[in-house]
C-alpha positions as CSV (number, residue, x, y, z in Angstrom):
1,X,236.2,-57.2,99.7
2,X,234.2,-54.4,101.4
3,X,230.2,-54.1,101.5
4,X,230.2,-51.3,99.0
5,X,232.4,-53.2,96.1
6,X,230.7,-56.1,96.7
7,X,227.3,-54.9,96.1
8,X,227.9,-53.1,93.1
9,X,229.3,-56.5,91.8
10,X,226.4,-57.9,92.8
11,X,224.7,-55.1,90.7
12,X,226.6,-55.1,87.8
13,X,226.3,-58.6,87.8
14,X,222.5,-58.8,88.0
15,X,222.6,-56.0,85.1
16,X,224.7,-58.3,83.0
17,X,222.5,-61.4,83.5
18,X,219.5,-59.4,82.8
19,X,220.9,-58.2,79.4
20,X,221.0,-61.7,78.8
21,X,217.4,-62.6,78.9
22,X,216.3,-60.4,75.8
23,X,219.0,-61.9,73.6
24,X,217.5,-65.8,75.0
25,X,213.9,-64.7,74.4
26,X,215.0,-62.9,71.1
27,X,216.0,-66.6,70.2
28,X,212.9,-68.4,72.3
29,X,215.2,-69.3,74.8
30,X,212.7,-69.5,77.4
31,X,213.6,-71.8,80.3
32,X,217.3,-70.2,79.8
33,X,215.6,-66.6,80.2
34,X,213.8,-67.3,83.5
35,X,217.1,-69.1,84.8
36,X,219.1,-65.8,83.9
37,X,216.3,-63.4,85.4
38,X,216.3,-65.6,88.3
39,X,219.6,-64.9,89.1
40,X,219.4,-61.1,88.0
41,X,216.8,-61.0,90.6
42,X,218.8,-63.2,93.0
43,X,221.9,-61.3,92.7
44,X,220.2,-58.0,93.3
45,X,218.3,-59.0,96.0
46,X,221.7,-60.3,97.8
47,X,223.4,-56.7,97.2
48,X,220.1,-55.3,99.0
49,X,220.3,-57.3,101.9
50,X,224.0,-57.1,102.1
51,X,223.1,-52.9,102.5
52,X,221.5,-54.4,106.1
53,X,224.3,-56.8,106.7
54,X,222.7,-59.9,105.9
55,X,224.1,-62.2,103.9
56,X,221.8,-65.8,103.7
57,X,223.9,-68.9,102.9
58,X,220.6,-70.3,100.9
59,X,218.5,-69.1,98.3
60,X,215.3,-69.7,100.0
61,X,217.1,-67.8,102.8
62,X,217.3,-65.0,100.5
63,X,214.0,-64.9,99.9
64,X,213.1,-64.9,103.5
65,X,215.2,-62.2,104.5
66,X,213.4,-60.4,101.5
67,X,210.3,-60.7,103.4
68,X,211.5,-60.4,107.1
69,X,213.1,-57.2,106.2
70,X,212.1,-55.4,103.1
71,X,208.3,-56.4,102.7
72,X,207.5,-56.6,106.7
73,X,208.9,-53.5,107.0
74,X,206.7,-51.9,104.1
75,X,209.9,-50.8,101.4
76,X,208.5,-53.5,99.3
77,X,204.9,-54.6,98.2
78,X,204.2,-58.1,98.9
79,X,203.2,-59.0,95.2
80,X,206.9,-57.2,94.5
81,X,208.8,-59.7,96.3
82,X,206.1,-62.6,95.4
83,X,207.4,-62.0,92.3
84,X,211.1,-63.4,93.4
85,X,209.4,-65.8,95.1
86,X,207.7,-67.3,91.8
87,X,210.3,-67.2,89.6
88,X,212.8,-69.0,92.1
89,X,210.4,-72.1,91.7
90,X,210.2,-71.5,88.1
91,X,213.6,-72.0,88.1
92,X,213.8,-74.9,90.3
93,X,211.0,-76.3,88.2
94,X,212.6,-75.7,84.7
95,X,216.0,-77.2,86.0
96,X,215.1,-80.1,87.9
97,X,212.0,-81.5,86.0
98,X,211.1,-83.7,83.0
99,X,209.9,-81.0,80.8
100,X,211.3,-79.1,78.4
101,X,209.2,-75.3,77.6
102,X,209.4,-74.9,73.9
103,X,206.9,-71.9,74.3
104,X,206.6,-68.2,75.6
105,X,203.3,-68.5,77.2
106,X,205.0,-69.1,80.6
107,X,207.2,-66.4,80.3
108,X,204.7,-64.1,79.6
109,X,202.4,-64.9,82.3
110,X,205.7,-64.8,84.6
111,X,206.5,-61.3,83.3
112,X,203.4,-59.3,83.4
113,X,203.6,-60.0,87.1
114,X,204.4,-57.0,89.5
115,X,208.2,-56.7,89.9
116,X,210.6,-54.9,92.3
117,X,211.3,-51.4,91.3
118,X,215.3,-52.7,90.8
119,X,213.7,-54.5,87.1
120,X,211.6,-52.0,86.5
């Protein structure tokens, strides 16, 4: 597959998962919601990055090629891509721990943080 179709199947898949997330928080689905924006997130950064060639085997990789190129380089705020940052351990957090969220609060606080202009 070439660089162009494959970032905007990285795109339409990031739009797709994101389209998800109000249905799951529409049902109080919320540690399935920050999973899905996660990977909107993750899937949109990927198809940014892939625009400079890079392609990270790793999704903390993705994060720091986020930073190295995109925030370093001043196209991105740092509280933008912080944003990523946070909701990739709130995703960790939700899938590998002993707790179960049975409330928005979380979700909420996670959300009013600044996001990339690509979720905006």
């Amino acid at each position: 597959m070439d660089k162009e179709a494959s970032i905007i199947l990285k795109l339409k898949k990031a739009h797709a998962l994101l389209k998800e997330v109000q249905v799951l928080l529409d049902h109080a689905f919320y540690t399935t919601a920050i999973n899905r924006l996660y990977y909107s997130c993750f899937h949109v950064t990927k198809a940014l990055l892939l625009t400079r060639d890079l392609i990270p085997k790793t999704h903390s990789g993705v994060v720091s090629a986020l930073h190295k190129s995109f925030v370093q380089d001043g196209y991105f705020a740092f509280e933008q891509a912080s944003f990523f940052s946070r909701l990739m351990q709130e995703r960790i957090d939700d899938d590998y721990s002993d707790h179960l969220i049975i409330e928005g609060e979380r979700y909420s606080l996670l959300w009013s943080q600044p996001k990339p202009m690509l979720l905006t």
